[in-house]
PDB file of N, CA, C and O in Angstrom:
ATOM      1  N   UNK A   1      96.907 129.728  83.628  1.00  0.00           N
ATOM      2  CA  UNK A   1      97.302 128.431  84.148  1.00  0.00           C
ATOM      3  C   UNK A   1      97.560 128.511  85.654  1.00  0.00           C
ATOM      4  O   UNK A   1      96.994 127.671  86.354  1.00  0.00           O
ATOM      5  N   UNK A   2      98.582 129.692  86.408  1.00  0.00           N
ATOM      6  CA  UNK A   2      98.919 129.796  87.302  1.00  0.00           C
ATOM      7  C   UNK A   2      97.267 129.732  88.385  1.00  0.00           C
ATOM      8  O   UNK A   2      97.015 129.001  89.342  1.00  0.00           O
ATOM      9  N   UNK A   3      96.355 130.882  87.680  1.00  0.00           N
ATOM     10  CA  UNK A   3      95.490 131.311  87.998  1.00  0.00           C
ATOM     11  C   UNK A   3      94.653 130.194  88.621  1.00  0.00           C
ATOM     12  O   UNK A   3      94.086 130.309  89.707  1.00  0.00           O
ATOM     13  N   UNK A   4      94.611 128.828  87.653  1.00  0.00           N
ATOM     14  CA  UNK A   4      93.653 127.793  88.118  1.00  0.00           C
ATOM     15  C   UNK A   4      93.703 126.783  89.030  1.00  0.00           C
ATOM     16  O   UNK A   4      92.930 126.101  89.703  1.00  0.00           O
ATOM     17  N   UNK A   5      95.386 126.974  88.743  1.00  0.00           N
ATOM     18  CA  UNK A   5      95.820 126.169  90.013  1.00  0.00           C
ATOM     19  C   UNK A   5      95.825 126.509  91.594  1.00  0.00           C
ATOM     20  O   UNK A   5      95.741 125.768  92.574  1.00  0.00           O
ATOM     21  N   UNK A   6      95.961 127.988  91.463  1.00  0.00           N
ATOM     22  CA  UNK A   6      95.544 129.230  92.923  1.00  0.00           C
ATOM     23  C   UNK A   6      93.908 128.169  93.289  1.00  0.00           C
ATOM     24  O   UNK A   6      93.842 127.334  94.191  1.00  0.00           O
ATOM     25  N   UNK A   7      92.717 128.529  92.287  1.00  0.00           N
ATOM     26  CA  UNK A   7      91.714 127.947  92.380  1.00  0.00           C
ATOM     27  C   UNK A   7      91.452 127.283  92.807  1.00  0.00           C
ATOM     28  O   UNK A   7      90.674 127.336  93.759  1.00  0.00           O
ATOM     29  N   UNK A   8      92.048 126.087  92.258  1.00  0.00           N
ATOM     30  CA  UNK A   8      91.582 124.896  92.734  1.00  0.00           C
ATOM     31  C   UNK A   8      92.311 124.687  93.952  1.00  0.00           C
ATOM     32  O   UNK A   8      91.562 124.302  94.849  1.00  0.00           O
ATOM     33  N   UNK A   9      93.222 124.778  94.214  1.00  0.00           N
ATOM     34  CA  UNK A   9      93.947 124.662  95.877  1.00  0.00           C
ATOM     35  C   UNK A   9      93.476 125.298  96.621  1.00  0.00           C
ATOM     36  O   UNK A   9      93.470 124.818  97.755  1.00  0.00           O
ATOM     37  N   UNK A  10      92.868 126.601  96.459  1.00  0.00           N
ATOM     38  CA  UNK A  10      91.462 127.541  97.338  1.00  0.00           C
ATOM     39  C   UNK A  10      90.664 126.592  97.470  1.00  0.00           C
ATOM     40  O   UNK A  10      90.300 126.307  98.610  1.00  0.00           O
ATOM     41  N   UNK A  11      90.090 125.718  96.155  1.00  0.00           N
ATOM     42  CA  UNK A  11      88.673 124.920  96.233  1.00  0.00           C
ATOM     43  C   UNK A  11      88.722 123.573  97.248  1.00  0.00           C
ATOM     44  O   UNK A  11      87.766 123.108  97.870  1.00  0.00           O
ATOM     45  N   UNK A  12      89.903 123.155  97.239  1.00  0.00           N
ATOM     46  CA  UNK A  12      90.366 121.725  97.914  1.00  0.00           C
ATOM     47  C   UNK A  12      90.454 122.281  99.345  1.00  0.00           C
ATOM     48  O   UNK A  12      90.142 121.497 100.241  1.00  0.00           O
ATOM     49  N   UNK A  13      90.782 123.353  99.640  1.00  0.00           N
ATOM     50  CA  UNK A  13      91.045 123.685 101.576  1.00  0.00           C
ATOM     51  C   UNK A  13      90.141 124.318 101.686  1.00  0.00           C
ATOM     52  O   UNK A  13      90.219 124.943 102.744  1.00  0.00           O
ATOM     53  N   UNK A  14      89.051 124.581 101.030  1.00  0.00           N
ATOM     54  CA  UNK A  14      87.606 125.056 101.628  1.00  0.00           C
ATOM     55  C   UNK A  14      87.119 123.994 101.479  1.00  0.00           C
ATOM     56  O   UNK A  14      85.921 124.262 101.398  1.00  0.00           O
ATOM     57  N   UNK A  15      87.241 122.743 101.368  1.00  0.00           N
ATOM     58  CA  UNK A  15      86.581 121.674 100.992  1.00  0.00           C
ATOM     59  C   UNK A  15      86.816 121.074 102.673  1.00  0.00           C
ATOM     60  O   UNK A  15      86.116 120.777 103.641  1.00  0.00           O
ATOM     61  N   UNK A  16      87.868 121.108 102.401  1.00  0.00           N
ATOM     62  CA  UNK A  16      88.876 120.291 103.949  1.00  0.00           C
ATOM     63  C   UNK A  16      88.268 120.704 104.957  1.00  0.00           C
ATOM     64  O   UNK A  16      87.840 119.865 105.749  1.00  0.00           O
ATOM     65  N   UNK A  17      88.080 121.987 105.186  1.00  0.00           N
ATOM     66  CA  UNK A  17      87.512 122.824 106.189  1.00  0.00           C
ATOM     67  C   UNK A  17      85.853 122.428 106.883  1.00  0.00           C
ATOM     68  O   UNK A  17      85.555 122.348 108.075  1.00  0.00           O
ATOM     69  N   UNK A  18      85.022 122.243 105.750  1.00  0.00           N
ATOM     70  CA  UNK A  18      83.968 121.944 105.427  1.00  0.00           C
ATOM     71  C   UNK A  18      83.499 121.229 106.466  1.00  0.00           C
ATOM     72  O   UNK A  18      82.646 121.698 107.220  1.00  0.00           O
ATOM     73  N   UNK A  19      84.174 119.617 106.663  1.00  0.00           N
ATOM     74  CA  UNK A  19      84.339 118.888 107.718  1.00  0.00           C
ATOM     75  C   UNK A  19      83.989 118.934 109.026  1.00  0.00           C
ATOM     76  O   UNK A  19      83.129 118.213 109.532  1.00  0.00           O
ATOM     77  N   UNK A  20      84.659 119.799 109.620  1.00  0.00           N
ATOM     78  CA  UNK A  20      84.782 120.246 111.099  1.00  0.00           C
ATOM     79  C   UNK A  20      83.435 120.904 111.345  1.00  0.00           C
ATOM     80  O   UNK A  20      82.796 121.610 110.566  1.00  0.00           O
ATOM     81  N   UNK A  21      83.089 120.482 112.749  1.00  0.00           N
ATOM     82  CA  UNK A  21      81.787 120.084 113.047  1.00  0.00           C
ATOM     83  C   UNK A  21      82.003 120.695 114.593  1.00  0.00           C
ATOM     84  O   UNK A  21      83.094 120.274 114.977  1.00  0.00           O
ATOM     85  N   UNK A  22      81.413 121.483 115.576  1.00  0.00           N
ATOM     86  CA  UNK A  22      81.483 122.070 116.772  1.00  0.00           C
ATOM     87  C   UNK A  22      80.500 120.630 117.335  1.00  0.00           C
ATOM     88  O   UNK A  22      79.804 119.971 116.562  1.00  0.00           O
ATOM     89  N   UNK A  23      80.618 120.378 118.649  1.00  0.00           N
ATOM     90  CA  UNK A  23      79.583 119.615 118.723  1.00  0.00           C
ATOM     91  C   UNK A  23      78.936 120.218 120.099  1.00  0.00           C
ATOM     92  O   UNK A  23      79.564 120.708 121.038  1.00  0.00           O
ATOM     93  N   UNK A  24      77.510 120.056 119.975  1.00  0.00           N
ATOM     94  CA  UNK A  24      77.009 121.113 121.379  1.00  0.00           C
ATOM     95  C   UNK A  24      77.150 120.735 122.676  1.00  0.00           C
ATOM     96  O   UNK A  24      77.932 119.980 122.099  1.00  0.00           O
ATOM     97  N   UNK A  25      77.207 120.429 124.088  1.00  0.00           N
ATOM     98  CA  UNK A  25      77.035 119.727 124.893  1.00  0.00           C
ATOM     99  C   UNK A  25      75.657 118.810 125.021  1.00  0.00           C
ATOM    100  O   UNK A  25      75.529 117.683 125.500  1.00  0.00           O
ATOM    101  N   UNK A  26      75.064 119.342 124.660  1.00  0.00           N
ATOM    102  CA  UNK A  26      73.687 118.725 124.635  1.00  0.00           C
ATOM    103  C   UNK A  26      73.486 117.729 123.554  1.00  0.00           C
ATOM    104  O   UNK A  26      72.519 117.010 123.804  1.00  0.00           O
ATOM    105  N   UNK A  27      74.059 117.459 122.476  1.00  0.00           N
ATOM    106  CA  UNK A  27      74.553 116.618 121.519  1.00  0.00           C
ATOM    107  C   UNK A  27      75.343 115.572 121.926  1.00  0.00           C
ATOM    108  O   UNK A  27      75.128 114.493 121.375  1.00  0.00           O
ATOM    109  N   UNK A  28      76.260 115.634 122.810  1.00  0.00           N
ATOM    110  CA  UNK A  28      77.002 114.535 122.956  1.00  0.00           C
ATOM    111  C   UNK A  28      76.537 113.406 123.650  1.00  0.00           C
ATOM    112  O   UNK A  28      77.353 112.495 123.784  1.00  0.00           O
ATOM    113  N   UNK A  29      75.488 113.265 124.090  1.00  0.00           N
ATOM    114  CA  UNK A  29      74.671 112.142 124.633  1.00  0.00           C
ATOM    115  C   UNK A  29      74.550 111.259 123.248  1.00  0.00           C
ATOM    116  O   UNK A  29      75.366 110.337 123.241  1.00  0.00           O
ATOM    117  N   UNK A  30      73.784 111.323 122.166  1.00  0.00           N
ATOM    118  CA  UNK A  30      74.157 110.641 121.097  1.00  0.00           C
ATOM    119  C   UNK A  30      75.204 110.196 120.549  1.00  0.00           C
ATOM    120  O   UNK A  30      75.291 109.212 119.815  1.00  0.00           O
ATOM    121  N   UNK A  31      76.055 110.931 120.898  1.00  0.00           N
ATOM    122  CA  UNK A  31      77.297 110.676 120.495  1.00  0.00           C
ATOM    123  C   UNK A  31      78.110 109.575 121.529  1.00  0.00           C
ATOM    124  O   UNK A  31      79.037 108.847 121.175  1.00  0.00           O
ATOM    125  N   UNK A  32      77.706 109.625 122.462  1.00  0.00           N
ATOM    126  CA  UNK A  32      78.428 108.244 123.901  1.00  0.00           C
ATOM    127  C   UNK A  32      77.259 107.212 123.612  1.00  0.00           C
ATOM    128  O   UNK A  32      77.135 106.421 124.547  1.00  0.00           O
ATOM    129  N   UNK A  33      76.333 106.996 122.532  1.00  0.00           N
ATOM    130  CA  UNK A  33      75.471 105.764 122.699  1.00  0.00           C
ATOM    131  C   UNK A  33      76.006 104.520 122.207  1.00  0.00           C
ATOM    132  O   UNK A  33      76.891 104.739 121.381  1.00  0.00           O
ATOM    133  N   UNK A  34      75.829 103.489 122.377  1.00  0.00           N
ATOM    134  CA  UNK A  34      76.681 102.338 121.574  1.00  0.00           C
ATOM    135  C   UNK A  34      76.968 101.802 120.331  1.00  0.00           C
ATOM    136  O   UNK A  34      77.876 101.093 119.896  1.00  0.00           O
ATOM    137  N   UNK A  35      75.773 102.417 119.768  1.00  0.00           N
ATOM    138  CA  UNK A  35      75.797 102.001 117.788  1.00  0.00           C
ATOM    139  C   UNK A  35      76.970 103.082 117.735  1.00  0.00           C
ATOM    140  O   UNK A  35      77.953 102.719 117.089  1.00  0.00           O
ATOM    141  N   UNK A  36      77.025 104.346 118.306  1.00  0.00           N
ATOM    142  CA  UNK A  36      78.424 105.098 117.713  1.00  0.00           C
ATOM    143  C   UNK A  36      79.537 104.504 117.945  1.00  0.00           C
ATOM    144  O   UNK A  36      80.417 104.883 117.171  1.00  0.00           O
ATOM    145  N   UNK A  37      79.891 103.671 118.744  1.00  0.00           N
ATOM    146  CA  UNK A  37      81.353 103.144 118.819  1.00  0.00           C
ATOM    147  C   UNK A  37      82.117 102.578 117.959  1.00  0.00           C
ATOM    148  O   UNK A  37      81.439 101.665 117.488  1.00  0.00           O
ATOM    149  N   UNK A  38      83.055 102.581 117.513  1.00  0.00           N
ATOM    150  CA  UNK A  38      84.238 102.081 117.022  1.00  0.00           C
ATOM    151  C   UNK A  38      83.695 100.371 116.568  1.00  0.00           C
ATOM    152  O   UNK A  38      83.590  99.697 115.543  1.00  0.00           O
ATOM    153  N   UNK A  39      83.461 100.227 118.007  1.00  0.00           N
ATOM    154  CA  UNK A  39      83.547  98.503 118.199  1.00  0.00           C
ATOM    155  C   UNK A  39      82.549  98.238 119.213  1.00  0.00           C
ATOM    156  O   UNK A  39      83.036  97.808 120.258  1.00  0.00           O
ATOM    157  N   UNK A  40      81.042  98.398 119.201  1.00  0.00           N
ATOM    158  CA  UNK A  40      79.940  98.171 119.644  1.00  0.00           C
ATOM    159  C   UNK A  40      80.122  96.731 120.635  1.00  0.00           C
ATOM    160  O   UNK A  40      79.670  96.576 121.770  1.00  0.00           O
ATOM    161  N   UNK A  41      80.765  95.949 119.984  1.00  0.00           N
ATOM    162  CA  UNK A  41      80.713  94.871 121.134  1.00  0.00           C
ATOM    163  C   UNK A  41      82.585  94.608 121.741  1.00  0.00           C
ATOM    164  O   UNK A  41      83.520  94.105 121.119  1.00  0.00           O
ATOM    165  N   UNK A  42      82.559  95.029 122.772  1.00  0.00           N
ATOM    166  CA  UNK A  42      83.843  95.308 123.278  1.00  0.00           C
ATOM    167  C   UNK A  42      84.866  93.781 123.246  1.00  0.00           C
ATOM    168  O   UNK A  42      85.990  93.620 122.770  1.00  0.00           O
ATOM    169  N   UNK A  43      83.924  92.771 123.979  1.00  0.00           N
ATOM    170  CA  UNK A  43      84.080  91.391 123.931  1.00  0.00           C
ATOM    171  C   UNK A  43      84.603  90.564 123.010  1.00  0.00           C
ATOM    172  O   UNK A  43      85.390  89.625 123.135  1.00  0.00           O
ATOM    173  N   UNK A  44      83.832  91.233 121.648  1.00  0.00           N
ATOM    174  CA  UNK A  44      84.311  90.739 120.499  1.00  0.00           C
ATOM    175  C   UNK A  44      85.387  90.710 120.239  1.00  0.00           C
ATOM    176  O   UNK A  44      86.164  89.832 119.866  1.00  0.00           O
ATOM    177  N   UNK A  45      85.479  92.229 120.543  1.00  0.00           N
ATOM    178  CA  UNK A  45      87.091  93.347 119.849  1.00  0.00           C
ATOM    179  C   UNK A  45      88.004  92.659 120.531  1.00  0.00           C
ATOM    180  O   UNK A  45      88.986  92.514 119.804  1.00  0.00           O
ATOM    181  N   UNK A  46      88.151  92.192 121.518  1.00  0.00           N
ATOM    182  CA  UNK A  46      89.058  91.938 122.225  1.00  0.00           C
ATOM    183  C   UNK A  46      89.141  89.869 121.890  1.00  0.00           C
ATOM    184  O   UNK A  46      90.044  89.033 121.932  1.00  0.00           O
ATOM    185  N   UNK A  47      87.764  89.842 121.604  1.00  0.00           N
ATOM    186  CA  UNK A  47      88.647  87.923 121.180  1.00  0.00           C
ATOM    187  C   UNK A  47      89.354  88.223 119.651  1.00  0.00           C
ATOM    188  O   UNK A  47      90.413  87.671 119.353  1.00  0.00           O
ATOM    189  N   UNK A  48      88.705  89.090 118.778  1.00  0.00           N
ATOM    190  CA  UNK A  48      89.221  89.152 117.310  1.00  0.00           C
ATOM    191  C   UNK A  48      90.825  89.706 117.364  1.00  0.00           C
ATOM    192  O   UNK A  48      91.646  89.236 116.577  1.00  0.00           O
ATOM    193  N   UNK A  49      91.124  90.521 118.142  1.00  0.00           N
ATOM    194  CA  UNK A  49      92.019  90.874 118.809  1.00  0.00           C
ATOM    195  C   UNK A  49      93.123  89.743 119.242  1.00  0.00           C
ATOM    196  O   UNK A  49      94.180  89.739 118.611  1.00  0.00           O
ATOM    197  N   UNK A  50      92.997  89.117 119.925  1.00  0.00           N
ATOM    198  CA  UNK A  50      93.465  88.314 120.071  1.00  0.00           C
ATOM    199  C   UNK A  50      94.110  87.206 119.095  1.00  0.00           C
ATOM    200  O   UNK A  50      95.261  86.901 118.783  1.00  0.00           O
ATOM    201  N   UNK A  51      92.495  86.636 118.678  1.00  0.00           N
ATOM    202  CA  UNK A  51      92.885  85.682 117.554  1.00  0.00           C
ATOM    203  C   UNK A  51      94.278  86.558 116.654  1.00  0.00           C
ATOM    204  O   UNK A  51      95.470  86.336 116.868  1.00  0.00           O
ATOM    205  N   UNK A  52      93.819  87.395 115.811  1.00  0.00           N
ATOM    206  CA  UNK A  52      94.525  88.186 115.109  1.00  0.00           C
ATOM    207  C   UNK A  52      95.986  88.115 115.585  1.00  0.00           C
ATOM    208  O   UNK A  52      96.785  87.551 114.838  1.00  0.00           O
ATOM    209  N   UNK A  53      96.423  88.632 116.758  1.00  0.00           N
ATOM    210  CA  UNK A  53      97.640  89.016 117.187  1.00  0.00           C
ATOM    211  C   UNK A  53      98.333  87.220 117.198  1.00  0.00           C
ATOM    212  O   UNK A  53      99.515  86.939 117.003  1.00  0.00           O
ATOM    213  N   UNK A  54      97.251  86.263 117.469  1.00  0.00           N
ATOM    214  CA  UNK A  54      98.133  84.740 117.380  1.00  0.00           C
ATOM    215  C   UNK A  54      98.404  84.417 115.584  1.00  0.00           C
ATOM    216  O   UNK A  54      99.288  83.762 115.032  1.00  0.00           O
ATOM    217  N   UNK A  55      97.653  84.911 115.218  1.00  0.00           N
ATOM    218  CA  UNK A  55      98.126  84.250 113.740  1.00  0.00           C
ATOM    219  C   UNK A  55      99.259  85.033 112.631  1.00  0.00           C
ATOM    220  O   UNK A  55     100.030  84.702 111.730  1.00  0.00           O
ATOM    221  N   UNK A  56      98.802  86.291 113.347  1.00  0.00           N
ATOM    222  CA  UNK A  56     100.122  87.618 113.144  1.00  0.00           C
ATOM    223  C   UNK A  56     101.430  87.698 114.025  1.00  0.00           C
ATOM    224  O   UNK A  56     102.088  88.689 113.706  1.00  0.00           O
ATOM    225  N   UNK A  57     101.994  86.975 115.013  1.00  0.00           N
ATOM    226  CA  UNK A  57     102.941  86.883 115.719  1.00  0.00           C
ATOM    227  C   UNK A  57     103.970  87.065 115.347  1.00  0.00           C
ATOM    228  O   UNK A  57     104.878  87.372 116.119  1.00  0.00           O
ATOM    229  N   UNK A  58     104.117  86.950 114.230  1.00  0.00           N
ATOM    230  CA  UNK A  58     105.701  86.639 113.607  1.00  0.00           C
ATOM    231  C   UNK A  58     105.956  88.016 113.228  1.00  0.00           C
ATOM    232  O   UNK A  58     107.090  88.482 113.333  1.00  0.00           O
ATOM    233  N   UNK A  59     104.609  88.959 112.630  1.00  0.00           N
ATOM    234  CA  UNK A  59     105.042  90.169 112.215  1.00  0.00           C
ATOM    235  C   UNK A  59     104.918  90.938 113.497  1.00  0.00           C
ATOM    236  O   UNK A  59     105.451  92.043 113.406  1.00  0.00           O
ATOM    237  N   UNK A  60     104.193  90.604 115.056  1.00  0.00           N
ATOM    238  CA  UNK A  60     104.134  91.254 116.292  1.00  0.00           C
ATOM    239  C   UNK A  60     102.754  92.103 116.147  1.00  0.00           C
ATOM    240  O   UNK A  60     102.652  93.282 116.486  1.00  0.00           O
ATOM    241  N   UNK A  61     101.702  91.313 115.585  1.00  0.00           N
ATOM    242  CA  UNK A  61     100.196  92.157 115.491  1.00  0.00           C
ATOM    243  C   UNK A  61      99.899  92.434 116.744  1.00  0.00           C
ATOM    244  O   UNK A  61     100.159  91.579 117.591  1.00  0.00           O
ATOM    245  N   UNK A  62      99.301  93.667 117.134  1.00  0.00           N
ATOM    246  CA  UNK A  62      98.778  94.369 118.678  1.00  0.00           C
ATOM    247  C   UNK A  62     100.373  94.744 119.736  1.00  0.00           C
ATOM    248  O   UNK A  62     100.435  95.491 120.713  1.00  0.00           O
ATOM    249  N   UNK A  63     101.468  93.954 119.123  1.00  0.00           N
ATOM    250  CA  UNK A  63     102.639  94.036 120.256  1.00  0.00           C
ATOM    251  C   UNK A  63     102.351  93.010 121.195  1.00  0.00           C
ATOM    252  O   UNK A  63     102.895  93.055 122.299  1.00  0.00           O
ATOM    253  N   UNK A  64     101.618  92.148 120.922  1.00  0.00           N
ATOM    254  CA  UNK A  64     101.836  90.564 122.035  1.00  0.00           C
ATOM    255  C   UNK A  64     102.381  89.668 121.025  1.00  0.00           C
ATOM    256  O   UNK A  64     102.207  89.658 119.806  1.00  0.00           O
ATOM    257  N   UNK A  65     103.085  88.909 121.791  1.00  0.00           N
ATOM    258  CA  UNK A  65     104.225  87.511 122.217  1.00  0.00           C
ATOM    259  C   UNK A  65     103.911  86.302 122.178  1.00  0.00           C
ATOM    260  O   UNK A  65     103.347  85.837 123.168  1.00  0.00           O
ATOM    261  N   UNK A  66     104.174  85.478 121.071  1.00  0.00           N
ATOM    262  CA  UNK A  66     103.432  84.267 121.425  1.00  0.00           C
ATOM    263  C   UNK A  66     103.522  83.491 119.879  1.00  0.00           C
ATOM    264  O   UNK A  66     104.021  83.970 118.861  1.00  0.00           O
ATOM    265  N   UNK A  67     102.971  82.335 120.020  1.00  0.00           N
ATOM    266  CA  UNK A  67     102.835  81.791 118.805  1.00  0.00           C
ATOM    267  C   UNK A  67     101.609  81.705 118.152  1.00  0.00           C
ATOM    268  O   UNK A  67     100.619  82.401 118.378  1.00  0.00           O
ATOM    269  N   UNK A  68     101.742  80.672 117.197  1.00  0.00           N
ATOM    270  CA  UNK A  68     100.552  80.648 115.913  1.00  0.00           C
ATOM    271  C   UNK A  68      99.611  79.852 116.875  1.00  0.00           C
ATOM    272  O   UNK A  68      98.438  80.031 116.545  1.00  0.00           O
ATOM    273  N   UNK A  69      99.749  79.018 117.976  1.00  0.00           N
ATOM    274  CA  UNK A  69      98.349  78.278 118.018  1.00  0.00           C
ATOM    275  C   UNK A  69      97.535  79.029 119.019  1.00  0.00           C
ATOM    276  O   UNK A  69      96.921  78.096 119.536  1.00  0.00           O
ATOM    277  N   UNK A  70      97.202  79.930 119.524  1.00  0.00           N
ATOM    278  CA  UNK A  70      96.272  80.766 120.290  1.00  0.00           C
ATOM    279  C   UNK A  70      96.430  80.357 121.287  1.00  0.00           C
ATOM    280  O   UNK A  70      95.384  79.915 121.762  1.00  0.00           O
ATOM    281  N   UNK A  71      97.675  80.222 122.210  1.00  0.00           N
ATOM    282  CA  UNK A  71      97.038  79.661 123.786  1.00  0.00           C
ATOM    283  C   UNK A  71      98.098  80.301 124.591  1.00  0.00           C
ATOM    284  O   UNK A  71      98.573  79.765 125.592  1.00  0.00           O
ATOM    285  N   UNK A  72      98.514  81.617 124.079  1.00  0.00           N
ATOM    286  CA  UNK A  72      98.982  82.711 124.923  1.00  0.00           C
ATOM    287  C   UNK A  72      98.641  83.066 126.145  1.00  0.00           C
ATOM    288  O   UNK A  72      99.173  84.041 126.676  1.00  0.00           O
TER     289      UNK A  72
END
């Protein structure tokens, strides 16, 4: 019993490990292109952003001030 549980907690942090990825210098050009981003259209992020933080106010969404009708 003891034995399988050793196992499998060996099997789960060689798993974890697995992950991690070196990345080359010569690689990271793909990696700064725009489909990789987070949030491809910056413009957006920042009106959804917005909207969001006016209709969330009360709970303080993003940490801005203001009320429910958007004209912060």
């Amino acid at each position: 019993m003891l034995n399988s549980i050793k196992i499998t907690l060996f099997c789960i942090f060689a798993l974890s490990l697995s992950a991690c990825s070196h990345v080359q210098p010569w690689e990271k050009g793909n990696l700064a292109k725009k489909e990789m981003a987070w949030e491809p259209d910056a413009m957006q992020a920042t009106v959804d952003a917005q909207a969001y933080a006016s209709k969330e106010s009360s709970r303080g969404g993003y940490g801005s001030a203001g009320g429910g009708c958007g004209c912060n």
